[in-house]
ROTOR-366956 format. One record per residue (C-alpha): z, x, y; residue number from 1; residue in three letters. Coordinates in steps of 0.5 Angstrom, whole numbers, plus 500, padded with zeros to 3 digits. Layout:
<atoms>
<atom><zz>Z</zz><xx>X</xx><yy>Y</yy><n>NUM</n><res>ALA</res></atom>
...
</atoms>
This chain:
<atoms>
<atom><zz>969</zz><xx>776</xx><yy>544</yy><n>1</n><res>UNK</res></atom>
<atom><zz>964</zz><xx>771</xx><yy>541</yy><n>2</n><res>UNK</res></atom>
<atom><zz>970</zz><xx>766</xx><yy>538</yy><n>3</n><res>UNK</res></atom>
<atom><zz>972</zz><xx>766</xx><yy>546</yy><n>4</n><res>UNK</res></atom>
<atom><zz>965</zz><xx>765</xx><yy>548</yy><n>5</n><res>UNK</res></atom>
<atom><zz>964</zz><xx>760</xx><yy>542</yy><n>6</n><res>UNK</res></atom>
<atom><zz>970</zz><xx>756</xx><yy>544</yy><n>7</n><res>UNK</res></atom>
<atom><zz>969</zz><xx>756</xx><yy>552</yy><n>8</n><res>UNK</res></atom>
<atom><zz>962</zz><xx>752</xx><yy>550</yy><n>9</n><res>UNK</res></atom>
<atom><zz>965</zz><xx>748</xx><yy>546</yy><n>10</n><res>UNK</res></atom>
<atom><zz>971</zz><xx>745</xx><yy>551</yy><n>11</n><res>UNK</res></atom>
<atom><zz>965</zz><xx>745</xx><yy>555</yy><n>12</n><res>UNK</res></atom>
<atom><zz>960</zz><xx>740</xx><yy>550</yy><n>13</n><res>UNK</res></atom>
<atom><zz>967</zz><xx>737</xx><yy>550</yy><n>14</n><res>UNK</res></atom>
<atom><zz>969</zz><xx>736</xx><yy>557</yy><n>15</n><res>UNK</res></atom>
<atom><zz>962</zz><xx>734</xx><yy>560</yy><n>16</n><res>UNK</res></atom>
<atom><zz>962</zz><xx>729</xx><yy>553</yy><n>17</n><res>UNK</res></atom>
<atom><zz>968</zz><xx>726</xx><yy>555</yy><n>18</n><res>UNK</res></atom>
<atom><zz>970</zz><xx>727</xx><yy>562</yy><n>19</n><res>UNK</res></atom>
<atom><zz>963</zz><xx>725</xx><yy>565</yy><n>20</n><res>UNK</res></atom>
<atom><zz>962</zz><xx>717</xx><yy>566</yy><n>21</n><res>UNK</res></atom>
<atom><zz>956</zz><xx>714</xx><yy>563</yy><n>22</n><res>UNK</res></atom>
<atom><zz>953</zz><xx>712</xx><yy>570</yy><n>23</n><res>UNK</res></atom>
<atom><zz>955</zz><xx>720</xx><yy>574</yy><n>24</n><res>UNK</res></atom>
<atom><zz>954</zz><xx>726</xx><yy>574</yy><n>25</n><res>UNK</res></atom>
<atom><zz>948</zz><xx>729</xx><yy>571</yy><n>26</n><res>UNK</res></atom>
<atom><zz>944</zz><xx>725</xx><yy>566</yy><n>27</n><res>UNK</res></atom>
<atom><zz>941</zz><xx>730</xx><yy>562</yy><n>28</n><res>UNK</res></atom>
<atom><zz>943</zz><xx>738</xx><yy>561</yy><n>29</n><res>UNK</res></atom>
<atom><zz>943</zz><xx>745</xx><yy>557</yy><n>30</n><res>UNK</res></atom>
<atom><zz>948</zz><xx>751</xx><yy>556</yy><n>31</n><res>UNK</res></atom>
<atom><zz>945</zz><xx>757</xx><yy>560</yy><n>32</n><res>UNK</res></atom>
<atom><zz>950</zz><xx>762</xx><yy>558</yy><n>33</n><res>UNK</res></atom>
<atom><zz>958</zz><xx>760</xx><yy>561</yy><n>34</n><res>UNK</res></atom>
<atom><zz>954</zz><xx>754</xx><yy>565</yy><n>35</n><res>UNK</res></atom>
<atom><zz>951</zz><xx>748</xx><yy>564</yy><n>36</n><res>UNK</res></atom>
<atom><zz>945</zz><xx>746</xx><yy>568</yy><n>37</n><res>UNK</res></atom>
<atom><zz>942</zz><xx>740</xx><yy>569</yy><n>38</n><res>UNK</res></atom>
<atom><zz>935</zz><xx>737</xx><yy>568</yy><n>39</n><res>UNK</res></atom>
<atom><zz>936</zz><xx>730</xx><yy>571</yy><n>40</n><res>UNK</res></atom>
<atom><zz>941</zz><xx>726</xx><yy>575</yy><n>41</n><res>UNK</res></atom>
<atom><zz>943</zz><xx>719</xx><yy>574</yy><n>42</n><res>UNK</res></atom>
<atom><zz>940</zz><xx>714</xx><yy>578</yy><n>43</n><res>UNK</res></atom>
<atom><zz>942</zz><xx>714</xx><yy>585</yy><n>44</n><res>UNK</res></atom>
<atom><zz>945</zz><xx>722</xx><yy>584</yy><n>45</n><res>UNK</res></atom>
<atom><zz>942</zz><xx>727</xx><yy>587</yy><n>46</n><res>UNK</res></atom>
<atom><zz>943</zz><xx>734</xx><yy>585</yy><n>47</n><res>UNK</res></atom>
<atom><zz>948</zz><xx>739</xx><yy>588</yy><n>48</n><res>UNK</res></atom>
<atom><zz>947</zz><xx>745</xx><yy>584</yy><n>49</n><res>UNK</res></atom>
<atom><zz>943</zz><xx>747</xx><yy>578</yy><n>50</n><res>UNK</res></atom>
<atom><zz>948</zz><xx>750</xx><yy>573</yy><n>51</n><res>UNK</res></atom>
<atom><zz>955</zz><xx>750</xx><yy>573</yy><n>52</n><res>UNK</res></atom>
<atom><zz>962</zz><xx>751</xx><yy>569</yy><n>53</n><res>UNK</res></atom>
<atom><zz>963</zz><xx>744</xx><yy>571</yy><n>54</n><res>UNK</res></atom>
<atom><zz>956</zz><xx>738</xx><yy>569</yy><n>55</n><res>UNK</res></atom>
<atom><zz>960</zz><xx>733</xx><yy>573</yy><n>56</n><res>UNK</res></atom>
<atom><zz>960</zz><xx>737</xx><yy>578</yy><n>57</n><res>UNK</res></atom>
<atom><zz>952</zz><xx>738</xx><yy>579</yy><n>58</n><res>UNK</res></atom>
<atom><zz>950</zz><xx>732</xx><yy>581</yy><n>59</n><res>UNK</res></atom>
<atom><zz>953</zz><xx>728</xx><yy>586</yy><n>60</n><res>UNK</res></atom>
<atom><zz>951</zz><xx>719</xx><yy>589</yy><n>61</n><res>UNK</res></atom>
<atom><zz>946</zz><xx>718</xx><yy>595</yy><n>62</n><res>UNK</res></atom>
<atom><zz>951</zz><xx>718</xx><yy>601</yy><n>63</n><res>UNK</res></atom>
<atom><zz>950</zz><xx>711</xx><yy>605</yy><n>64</n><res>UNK</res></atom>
<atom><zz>943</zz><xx>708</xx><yy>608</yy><n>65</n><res>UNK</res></atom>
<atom><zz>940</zz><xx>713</xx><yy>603</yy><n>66</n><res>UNK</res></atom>
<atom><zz>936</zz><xx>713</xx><yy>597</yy><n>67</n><res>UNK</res></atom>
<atom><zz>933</zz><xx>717</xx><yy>592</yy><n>68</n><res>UNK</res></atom>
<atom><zz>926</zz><xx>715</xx><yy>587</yy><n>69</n><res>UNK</res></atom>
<atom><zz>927</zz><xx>723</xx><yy>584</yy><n>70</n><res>UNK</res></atom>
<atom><zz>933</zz><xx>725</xx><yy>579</yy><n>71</n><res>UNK</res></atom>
<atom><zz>932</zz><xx>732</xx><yy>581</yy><n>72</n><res>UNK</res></atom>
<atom><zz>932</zz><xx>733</xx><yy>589</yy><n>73</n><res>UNK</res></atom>
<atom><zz>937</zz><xx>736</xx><yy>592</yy><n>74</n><res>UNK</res></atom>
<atom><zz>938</zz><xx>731</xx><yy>597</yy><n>75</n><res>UNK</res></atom>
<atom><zz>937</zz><xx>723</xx><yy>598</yy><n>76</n><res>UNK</res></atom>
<atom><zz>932</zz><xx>720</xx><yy>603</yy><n>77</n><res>UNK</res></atom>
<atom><zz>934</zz><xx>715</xx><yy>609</yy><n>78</n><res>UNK</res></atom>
<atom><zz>933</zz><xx>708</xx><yy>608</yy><n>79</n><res>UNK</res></atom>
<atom><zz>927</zz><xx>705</xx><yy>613</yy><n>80</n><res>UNK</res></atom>
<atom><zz>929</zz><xx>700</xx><yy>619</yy><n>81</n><res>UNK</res></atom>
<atom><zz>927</zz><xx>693</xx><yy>620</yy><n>82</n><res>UNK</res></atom>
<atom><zz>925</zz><xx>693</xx><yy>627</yy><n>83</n><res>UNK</res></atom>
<atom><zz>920</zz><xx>690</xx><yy>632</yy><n>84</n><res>UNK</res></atom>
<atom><zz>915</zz><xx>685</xx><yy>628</yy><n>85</n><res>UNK</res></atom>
<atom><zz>918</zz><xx>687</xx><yy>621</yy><n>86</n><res>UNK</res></atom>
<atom><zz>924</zz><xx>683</xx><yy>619</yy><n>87</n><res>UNK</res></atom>
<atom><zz>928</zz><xx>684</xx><yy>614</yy><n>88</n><res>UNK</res></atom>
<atom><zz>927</zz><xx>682</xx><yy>607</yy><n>89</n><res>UNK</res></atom>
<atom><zz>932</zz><xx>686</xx><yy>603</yy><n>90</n><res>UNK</res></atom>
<atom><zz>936</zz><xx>692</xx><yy>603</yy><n>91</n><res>UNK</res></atom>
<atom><zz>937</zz><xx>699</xx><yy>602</yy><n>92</n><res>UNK</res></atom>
<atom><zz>940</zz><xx>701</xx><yy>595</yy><n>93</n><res>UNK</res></atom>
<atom><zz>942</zz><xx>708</xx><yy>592</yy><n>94</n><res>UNK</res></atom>
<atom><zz>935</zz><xx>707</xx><yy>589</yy><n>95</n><res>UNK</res></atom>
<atom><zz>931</zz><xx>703</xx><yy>593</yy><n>96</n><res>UNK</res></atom>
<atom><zz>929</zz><xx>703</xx><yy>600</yy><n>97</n><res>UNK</res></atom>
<atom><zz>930</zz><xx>697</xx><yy>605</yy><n>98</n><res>UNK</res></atom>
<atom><zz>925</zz><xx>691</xx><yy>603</yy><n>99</n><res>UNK</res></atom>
<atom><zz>921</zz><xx>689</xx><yy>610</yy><n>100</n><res>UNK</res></atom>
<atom><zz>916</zz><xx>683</xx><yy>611</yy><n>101</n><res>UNK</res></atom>
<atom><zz>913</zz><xx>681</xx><yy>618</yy><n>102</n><res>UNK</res></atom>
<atom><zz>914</zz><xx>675</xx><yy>622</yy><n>103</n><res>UNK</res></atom>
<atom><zz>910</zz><xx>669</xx><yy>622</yy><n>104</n><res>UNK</res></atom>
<atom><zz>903</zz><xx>670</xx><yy>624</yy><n>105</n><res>UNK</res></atom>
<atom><zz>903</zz><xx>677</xx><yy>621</yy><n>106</n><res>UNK</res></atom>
<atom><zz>902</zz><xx>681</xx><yy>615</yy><n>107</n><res>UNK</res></atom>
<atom><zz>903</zz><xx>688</xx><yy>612</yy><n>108</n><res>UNK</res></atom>
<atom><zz>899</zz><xx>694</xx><yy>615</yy><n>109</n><res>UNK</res></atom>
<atom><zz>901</zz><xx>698</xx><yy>608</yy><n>110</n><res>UNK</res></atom>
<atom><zz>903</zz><xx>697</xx><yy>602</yy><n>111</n><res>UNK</res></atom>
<atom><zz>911</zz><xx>699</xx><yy>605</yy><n>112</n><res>UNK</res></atom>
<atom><zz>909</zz><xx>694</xx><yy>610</yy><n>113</n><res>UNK</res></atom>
<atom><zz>912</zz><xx>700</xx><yy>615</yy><n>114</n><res>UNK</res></atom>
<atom><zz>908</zz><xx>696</xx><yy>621</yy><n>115</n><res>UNK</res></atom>
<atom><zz>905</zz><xx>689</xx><yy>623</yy><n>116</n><res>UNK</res></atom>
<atom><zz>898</zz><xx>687</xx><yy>624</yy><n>117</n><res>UNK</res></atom>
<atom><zz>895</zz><xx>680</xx><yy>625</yy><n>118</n><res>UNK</res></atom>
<atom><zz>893</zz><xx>676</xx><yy>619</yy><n>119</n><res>UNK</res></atom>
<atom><zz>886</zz><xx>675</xx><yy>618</yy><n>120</n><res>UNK</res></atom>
<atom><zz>886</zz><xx>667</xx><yy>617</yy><n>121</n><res>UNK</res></atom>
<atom><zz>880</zz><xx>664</xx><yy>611</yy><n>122</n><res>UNK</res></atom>
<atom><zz>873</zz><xx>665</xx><yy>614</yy><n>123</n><res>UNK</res></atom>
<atom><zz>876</zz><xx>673</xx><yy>616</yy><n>124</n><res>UNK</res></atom>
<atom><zz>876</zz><xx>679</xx><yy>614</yy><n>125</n><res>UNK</res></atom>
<atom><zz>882</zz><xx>685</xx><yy>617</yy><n>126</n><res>UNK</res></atom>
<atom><zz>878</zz><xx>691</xx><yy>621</yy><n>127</n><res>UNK</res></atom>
<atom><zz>880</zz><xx>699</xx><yy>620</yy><n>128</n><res>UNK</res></atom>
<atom><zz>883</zz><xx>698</xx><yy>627</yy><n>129</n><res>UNK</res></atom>
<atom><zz>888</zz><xx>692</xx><yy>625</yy><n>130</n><res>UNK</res></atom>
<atom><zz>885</zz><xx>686</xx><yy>629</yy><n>131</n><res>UNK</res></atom>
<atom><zz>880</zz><xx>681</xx><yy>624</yy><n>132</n><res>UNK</res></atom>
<atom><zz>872</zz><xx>678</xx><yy>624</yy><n>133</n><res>UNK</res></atom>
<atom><zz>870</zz><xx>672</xx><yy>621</yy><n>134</n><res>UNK</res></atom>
<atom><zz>865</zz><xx>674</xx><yy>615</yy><n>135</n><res>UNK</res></atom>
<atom><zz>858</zz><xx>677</xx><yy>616</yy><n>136</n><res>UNK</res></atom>
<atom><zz>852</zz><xx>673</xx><yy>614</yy><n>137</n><res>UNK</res></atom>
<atom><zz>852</zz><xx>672</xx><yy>606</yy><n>138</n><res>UNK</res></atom>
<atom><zz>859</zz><xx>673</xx><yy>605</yy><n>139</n><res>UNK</res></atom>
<atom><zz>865</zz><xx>669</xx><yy>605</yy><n>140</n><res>UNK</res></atom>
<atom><zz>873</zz><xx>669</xx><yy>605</yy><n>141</n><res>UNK</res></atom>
<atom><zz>877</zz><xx>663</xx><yy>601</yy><n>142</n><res>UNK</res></atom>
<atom><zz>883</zz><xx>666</xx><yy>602</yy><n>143</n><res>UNK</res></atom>
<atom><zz>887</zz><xx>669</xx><yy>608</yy><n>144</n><res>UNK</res></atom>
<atom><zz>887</zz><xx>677</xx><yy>610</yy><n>145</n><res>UNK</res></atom>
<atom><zz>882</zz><xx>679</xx><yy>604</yy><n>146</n><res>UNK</res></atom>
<atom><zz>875</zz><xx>683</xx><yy>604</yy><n>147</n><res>UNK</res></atom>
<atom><zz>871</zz><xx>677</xx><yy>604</yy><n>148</n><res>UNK</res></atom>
<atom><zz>866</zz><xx>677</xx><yy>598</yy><n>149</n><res>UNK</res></atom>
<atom><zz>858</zz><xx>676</xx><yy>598</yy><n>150</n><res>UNK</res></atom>
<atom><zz>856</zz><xx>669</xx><yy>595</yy><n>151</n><res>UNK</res></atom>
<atom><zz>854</zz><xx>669</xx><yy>588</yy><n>152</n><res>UNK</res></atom>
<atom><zz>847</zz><xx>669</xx><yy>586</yy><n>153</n><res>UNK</res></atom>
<atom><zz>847</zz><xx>664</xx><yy>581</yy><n>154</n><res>UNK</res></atom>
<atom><zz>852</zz><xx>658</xx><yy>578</yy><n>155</n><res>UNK</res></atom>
<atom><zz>857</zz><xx>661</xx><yy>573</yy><n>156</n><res>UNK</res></atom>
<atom><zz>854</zz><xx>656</xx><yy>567</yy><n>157</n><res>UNK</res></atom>
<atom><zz>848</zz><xx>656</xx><yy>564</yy><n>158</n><res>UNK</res></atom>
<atom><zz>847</zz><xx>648</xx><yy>564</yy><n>159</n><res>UNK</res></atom>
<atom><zz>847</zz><xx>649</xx><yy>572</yy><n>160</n><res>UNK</res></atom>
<atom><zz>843</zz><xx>649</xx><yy>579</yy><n>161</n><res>UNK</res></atom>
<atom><zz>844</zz><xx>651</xx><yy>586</yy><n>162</n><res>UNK</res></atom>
<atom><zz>845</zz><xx>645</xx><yy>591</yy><n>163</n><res>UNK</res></atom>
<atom><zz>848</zz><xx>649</xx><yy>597</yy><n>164</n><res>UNK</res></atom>
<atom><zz>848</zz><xx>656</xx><yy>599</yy><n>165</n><res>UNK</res></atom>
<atom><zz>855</zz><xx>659</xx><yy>601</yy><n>166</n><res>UNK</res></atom>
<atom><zz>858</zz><xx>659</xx><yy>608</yy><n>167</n><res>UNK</res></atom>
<atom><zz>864</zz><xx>664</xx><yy>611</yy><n>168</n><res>UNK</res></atom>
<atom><zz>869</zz><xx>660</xx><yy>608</yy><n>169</n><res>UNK</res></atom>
<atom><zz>867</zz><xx>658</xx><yy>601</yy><n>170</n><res>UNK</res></atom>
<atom><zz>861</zz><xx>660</xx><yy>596</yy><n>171</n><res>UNK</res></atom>
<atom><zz>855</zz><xx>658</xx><yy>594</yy><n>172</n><res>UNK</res></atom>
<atom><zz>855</zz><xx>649</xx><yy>591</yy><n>173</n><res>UNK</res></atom>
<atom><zz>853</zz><xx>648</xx><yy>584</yy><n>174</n><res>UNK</res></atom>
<atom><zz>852</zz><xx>642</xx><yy>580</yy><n>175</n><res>UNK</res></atom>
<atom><zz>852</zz><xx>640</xx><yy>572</yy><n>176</n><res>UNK</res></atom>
<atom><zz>845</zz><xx>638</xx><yy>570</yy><n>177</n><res>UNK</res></atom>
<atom><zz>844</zz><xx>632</xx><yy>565</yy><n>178</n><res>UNK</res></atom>
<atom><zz>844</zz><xx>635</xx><yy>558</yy><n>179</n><res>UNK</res></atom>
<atom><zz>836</zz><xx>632</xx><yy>557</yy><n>180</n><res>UNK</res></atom>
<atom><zz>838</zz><xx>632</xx><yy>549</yy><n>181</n><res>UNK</res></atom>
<atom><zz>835</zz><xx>634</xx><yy>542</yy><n>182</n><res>UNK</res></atom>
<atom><zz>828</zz><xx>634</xx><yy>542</yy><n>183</n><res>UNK</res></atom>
<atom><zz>824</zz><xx>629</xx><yy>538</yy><n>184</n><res>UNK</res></atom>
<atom><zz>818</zz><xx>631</xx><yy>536</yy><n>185</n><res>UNK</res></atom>
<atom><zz>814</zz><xx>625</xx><yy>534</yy><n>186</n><res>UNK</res></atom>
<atom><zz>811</zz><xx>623</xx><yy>527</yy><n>187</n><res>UNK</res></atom>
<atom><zz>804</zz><xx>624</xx><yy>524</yy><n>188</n><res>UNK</res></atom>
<atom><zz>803</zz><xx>619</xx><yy>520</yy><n>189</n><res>UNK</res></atom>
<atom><zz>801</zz><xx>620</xx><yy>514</yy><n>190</n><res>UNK</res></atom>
<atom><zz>794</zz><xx>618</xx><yy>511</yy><n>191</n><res>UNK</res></atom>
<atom><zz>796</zz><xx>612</xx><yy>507</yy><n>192</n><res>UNK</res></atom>
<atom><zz>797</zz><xx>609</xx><yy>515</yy><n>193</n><res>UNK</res></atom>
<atom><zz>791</zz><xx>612</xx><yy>518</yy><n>194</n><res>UNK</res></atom>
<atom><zz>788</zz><xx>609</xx><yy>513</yy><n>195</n><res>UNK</res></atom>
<atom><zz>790</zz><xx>602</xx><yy>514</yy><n>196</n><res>UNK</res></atom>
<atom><zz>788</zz><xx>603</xx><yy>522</yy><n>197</n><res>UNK</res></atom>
<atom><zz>782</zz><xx>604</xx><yy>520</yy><n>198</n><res>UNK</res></atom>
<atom><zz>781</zz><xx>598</xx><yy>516</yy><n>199</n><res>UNK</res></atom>
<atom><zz>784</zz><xx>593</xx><yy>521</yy><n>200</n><res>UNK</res></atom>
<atom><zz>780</zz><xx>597</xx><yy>527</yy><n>201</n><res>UNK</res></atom>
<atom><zz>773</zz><xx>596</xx><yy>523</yy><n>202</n><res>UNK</res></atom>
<atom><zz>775</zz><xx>589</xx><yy>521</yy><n>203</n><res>UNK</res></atom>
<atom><zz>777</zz><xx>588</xx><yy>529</yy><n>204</n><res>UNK</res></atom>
<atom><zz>772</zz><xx>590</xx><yy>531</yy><n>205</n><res>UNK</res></atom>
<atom><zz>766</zz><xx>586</xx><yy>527</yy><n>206</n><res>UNK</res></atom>
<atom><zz>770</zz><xx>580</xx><yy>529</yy><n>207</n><res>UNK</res></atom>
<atom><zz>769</zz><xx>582</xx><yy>537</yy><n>208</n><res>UNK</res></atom>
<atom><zz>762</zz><xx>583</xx><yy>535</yy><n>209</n><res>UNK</res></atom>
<atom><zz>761</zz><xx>576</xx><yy>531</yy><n>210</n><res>UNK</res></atom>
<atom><zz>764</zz><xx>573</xx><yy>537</yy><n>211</n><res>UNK</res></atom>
<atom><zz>760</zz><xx>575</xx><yy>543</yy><n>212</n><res>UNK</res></atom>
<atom><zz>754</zz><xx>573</xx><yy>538</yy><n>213</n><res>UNK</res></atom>
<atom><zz>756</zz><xx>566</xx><yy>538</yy><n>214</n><res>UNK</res></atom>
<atom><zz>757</zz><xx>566</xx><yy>545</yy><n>215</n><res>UNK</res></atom>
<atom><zz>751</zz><xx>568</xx><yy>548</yy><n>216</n><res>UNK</res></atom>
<atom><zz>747</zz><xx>563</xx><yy>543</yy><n>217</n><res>UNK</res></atom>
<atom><zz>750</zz><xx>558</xx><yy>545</yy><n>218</n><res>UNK</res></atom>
<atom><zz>750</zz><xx>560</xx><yy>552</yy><n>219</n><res>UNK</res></atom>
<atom><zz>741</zz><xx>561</xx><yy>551</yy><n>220</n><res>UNK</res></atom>
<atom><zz>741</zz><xx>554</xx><yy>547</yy><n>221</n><res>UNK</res></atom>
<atom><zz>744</zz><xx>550</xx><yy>553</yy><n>222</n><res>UNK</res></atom>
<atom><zz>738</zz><xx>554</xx><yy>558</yy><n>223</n><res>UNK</res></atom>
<atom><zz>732</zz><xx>554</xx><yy>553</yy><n>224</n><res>UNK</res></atom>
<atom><zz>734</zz><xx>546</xx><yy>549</yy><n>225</n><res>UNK</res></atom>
<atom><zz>730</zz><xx>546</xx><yy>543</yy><n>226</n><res>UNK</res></atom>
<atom><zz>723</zz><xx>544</xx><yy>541</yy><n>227</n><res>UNK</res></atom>
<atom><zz>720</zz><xx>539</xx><yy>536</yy><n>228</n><res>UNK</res></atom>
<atom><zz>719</zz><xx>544</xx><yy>530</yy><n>229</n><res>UNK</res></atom>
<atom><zz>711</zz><xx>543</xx><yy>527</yy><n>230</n><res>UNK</res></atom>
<atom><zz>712</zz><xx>545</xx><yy>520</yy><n>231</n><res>UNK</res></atom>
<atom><zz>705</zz><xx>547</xx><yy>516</yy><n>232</n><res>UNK</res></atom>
<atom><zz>702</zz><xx>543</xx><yy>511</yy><n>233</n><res>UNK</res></atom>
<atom><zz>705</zz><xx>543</xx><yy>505</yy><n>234</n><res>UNK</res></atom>
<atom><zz>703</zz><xx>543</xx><yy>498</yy><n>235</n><res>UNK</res></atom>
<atom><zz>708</zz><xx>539</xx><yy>495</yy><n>236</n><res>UNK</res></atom>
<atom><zz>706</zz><xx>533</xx><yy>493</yy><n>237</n><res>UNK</res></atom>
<atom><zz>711</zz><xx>528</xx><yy>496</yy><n>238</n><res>UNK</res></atom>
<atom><zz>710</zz><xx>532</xx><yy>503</yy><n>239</n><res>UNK</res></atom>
<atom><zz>702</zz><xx>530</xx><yy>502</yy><n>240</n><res>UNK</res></atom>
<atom><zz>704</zz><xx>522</xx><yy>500</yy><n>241</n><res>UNK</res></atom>
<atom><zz>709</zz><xx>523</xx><yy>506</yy><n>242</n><res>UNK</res></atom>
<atom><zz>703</zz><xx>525</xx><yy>511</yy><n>243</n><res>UNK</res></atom>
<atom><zz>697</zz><xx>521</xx><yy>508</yy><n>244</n><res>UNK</res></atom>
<atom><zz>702</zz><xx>514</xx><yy>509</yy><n>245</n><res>UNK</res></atom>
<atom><zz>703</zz><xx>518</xx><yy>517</yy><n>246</n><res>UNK</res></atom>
<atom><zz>695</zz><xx>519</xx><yy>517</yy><n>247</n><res>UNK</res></atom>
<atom><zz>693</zz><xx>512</xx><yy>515</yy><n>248</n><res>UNK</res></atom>
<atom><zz>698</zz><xx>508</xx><yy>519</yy><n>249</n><res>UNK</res></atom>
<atom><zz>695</zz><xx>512</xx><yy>525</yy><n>250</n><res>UNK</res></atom>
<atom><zz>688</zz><xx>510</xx><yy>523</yy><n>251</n><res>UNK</res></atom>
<atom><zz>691</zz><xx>502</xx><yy>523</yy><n>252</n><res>UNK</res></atom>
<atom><zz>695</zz><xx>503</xx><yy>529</yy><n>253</n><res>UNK</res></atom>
<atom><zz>688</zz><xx>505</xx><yy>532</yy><n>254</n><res>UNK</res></atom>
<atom><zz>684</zz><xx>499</xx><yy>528</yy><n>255</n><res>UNK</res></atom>
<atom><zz>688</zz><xx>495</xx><yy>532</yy><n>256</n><res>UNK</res></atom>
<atom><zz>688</zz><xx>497</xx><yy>539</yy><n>257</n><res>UNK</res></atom>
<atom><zz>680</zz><xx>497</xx><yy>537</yy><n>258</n><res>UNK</res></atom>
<atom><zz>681</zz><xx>490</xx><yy>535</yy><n>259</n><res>UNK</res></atom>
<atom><zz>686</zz><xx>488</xx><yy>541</yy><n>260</n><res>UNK</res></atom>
<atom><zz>679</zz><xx>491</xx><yy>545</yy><n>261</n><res>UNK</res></atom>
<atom><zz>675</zz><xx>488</xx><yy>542</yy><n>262</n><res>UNK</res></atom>
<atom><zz>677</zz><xx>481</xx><yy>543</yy><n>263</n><res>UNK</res></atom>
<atom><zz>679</zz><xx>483</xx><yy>550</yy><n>264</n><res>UNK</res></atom>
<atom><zz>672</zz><xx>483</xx><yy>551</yy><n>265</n><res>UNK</res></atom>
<atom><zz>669</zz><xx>478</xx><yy>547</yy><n>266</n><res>UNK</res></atom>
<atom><zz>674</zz><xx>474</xx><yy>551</yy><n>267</n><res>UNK</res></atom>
<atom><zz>672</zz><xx>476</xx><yy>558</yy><n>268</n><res>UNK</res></atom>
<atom><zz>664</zz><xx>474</xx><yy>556</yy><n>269</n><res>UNK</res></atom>
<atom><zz>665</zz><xx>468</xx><yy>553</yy><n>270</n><res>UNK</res></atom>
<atom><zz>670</zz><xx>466</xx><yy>559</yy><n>271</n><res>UNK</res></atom>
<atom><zz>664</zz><xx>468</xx><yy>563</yy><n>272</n><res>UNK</res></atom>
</atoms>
C-alpha cells in the first residue's frame, strides 16, 4: 500500500512537472495526502480550488473585463469604466485595472482617478469639497493643484539677503551680496620708522617756528624803522682818536661860525 502511495505522489510530482505551463495554473504548491494544494496562483489566475488531484486544475485565468493584483482569491475583480469626465488612458489587463485620466481642465480626485475635479491653477490650492482657493496670506503655489507653501523665512545661502517678500505665486526674492574680501589688517611699523617720524616731524616743526620768526621780524622792521644807534665811550685807543678828531672839528666848525658872526657885525658897524 505504501509503494502504491509512493508511486501516485510521484506520477503526480511528474504530472504538475510536465503537464503544467509555466504561465498556468498554480504557481506555487505542496502534496497534502493524495491531493495537491496550491499557495499561489500565476498572474492573472485566480484560484478554483485549494487541493486537488490535479495542480492544473486549481487555478484558473481572469475571465474578460476582469482582473486580479491577488494570486489567492478565488475571484478576480471587475476592470473599472471611463465615463463622464474620465477618458480613457489605458486598458484593463488580467492584471491591471483600466488606466483613466480627465478631461482638459480637470485633474484627479484620488489616486485611482475615479472621479474629476477642477484643476487649482499657480497661486491655488484644491479644497476638501474639490473646488479651489487662491493662496492665504504668507503662502504661495508655483505649481498647479498642489498645497501651497509658506514663504521661506530666509535665503537658501549664507552669502545672501532678502530684497522681496513673497506673494501667492512665487516665494520670497534674495539677491547674492558682493564677497567684501580678506580682511587686511594694517602694518604697525616698527620702531626704526617711528623713529625716522619723529625726527623729520621735530626737524618741521623747527623749520616752521624759524620762519614765522623771520617774518613777524621782518614785518615789525618795516612799521618801526631803526634809529641811529648811540654807542657808549669806548677805552679803545682808536675810538678816542676817533672821537677827539670829531670834538675838535666841532670846536672849529664853532670857531668859525663865531668868526662869520664877528665879521657880520664888525661889518655892520663900520657900514654905520
Amino acid at each position: 500500500m505504501a509503494v502504491v502511495m509512493l508511486a501516485l505522489a510521484l506520477g503526480l510530482l511528474l504530472q504538475g512537472c510536465y503537464s503544467i505551463p509555466t504561465n498556468k495554473g498554480c504557481m506555487d504548491w505542496y502534496l497534502k495526502g493524495d491531493d495537491a494544494c496550491c499557495k499561489t496562483c500565476h498572474p492573472g489566475h485566480r484560484m478554483v480550488k485549494k487541493c486537488g488531484p490535479r495542480v492544473l486544475d486549481l487555478c484558473t485565468p481572469c475571465e474578460p473585463e476582469t482582473f486580479t493584483l491577488s494570486f489567492n482569491e478565488f475571484s478576480c475583480d471587475t476592470c473599472s469604466q471611463c465615463a463622464g469626465a474620465l477618458v480613457l488612458k489605458k486598458n484593463c489587463t488580467p492584471t491591471s485595472d483600466t488606466v483613466c485620466g480627465c478631461k482638459e481642465g480637470l485633474t484627479c480626485g484620488d489616486a485611482r482617478c475615479s472621479f474629476c475635479v477642477e484643476k487649482c491653477l499657480k497661486g491655488q490650492e484644491p479644497t476638501d469639497d474639490g473646488s479651489c482657493r487662491p493662496c492665504p496670506d504668507g503662502t504661495f503655489n508655483d505649481r498647479s493643484h498642489l498645497k501651497c507653501k509658506p514663504w521661506s523665512t530666509m535665503c537658501l545661502k549664507p552669502n545672501q539677503r532678502i530684497v522681496a517678500k513673497g506673494d501667492a505665486f512665487t516665494d520670497i526674492t534674495c539677491v547674492d551680496v558682493p564677497d567684501p574680501g580678506p580682511v587686511v589688517k594694517p602694518q604697525t611699523p616698527d620702531n626704526a620708522d617711528i623713529s625716522w617720524l619723529l625726527v623729520i616731524s621735530l626737524i618741521a616743526g623747527v623749520a616752521v617756528i624759524f620762519i614765522v620768526t623771520v617774518v613777524v621780524t621782518i614785518a615789525r622792521s618795516k612799521k618801526n624803522p631803526k634809529k641811529p644807534i648811540i654807542r657808549p665811550p669806548s677805552d679803545d685807543p682808536q675810538t678816542l682818536i676817533a672821537i677827539e678828531c670829531s670834538f675838535h672839528e666841532a670846536e672849529q666848525e664853532r670857531g668859525s661860525s663865531s668868526e662869520s658872526l664877528d665879521s657880520q657885525d664888525s661889518s655892520g658897524l663900520l657900514v654905520r
